[in-house]
N, C-alpha and C positions, 0 to 999 in steps of 0.2 A: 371588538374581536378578540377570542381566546388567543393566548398565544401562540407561537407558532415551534412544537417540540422539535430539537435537535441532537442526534447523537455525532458525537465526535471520536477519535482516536486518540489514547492519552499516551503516543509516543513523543517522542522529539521532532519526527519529522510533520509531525501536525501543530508543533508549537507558531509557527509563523502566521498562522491562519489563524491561531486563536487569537495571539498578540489584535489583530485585525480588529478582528470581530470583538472582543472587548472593549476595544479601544473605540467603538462605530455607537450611533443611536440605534443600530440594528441589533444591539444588546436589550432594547425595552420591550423588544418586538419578540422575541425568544425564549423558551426554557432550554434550557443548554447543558448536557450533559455529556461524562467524558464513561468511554469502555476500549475494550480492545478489540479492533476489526472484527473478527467473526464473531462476537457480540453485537457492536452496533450495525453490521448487516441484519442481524436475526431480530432487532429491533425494526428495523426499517421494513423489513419482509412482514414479519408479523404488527405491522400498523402499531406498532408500540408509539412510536415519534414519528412527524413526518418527512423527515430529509433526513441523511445522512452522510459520511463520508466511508464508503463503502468500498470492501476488494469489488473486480469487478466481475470477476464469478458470481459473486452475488444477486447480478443483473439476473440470470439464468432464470431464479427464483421468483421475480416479480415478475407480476401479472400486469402493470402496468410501472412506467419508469423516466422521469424526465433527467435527463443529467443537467443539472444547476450551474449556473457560471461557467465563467473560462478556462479553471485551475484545478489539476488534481494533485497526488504524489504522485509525481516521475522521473523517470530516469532515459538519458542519452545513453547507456551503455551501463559503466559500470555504477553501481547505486550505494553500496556499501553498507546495507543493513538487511539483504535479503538470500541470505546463503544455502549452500548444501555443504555442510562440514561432514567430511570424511577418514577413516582411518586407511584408507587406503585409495587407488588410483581410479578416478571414476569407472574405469573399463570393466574395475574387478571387481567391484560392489555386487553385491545379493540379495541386501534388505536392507528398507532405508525407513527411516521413522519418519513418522509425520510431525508438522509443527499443529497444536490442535487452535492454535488463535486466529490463521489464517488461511481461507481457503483456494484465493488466488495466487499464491505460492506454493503452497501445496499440488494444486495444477499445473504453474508452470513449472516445478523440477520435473513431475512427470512427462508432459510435455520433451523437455529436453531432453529428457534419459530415452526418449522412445523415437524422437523422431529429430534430432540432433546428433545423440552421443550414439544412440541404436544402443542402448543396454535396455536387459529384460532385468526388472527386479521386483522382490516383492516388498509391499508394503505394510508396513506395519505401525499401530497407532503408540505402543508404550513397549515398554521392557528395550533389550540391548538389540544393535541393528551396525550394519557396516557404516551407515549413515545415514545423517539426519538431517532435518528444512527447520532452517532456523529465523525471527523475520523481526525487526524492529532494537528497541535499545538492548534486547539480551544478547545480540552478536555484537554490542561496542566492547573491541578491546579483546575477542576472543581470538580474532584472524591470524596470532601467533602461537595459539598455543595446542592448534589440528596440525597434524600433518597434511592435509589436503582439505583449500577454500576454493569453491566454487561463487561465485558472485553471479547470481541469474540474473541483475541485469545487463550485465554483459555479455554472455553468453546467451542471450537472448537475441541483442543487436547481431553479435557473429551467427545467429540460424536465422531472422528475419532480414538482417541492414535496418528495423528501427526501432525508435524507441519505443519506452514501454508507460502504460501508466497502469501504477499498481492500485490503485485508490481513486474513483470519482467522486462528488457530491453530489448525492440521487436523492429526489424526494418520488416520493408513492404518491403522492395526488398533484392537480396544479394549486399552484400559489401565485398570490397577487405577484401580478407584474413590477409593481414599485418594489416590493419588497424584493425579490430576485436582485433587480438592478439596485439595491442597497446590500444586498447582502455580497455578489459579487465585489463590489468597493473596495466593501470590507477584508474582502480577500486579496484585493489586487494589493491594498495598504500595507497591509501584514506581510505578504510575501516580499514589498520594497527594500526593508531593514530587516532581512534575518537573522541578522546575528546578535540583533538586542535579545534572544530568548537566551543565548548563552550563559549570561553570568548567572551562577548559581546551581547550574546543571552538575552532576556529578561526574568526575576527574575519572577518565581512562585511560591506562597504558596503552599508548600506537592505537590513541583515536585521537581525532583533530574535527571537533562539531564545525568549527570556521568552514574546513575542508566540504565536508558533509552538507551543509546545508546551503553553499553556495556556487559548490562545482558540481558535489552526485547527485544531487536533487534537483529536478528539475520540474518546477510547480509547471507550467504552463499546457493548458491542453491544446497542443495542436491540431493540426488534420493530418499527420504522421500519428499522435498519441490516439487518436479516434480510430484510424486504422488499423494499429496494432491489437485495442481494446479486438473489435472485429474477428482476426486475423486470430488472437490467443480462443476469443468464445468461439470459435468453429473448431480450433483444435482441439478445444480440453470437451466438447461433447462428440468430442471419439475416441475417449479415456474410458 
């Protein structure tokens, strides 16, 4: 049997999963390739690879969709890598840029700003803006130097009460049943010691990965993080 293609996410907070899956015989079974979320969505959408680790706006898009294992990237509240960095008070913003890597963030600031905060703004993809969505290792170490951080995954929690999961692992067709239950394993593995991906990683001012990957992150996909998935796709197709 050909192998079986996989796209991943080449942030920090998907290091624990790969640690996994490296580390698994579910490495003989796969070609394994790393992009950034709305990359490896656009993969998985267009039959590029067949599973991935996808925002889940992306769902939207597929015309069929199984969610893979137990585990995605989430968060209880506050997350600390998915922001709306502002020059000013979110009430007073006018235009806010977009992040172009991710489109499940991109949806939920919108989200917030309209049916949270009740601000109208407009948006825009490049050039200068009141503010802007920012999502993965490019906001470590920035949260001191805006006058105004928003953290959507807590601010998520305070307009739902839950959590959130920003990332599933979706494959576009089925795949063997052994392999699933190997390939989850693999994940449960990696997610046990997160903090061996630490050393090596690059030194931030007023960032703490220990912090990060073991209090704001929160792999496990509940039936709270299923609900919310739900809950964020019914609001952001009335954006």
């Amino acid at each position: 049997m050909s192998k079986i293609k996989i796209s991943a996410v080449s942030y920090t907070n998907t290091l624990p999963f790969l640690q996994g899956i490296k580390a698994s015989p579910v490495m003989d079974r796969i070609d394994l390739s790393l992009d950034h979320p709305s990359r490896c969505a656009q993969r998985v959408i267009d039959d590029e690879v067949d599973m991935g680790i996808i925002p889940i706006a992306a769902l939207l898009s597929l015309p069929y969709y199984r969610i893979i294992g137990d585990y995605c990237i989430g968060s209880d509240g506050e997350v600390d890598s998915v922001f709306i960095f502002s020059q000013k008070p979110i009430h007073e913003i006018k235009t806010i840029r977009l992040d172009d890597q991710s489109r499940t963030s991109n949806g939920l600031a919108q989200i917030l700003l309209r049916y949270h905060w009740k601000v109208d703004v407009d948006l825009v993809t490049e050039g200068e803006a009141d503010a802007f969505v920012l999502i993965g290792d490019r906001t470590f170490g920035r949260k001191e130097t805006i006058p105004y951080v928003y953290d959507l995954g807590h601010y998520w929690k305070a307009f739902t009460g839950l959590p959130f999961a920003f990332a599933v692992w979706v494959a576009n067709k089925e795949l063997p049943a052994d392999f699933v239950a190997e390939f989850n394993k693999a994940l449960a593995d990696g997610i046990s010691h997160p903090q061996d991906v630490i050393k090596g990683l690059p030194v931030y001012d007023n960032f703490d990965y220990s912090s990060y990957l073991t209090e704001k992150l929160d792999f496990h996909l509940t039936p709270k993080k299923r609900e919310a998935i739900q809950k964020y796709l019914e609001l952001y197709q009335t954006l």
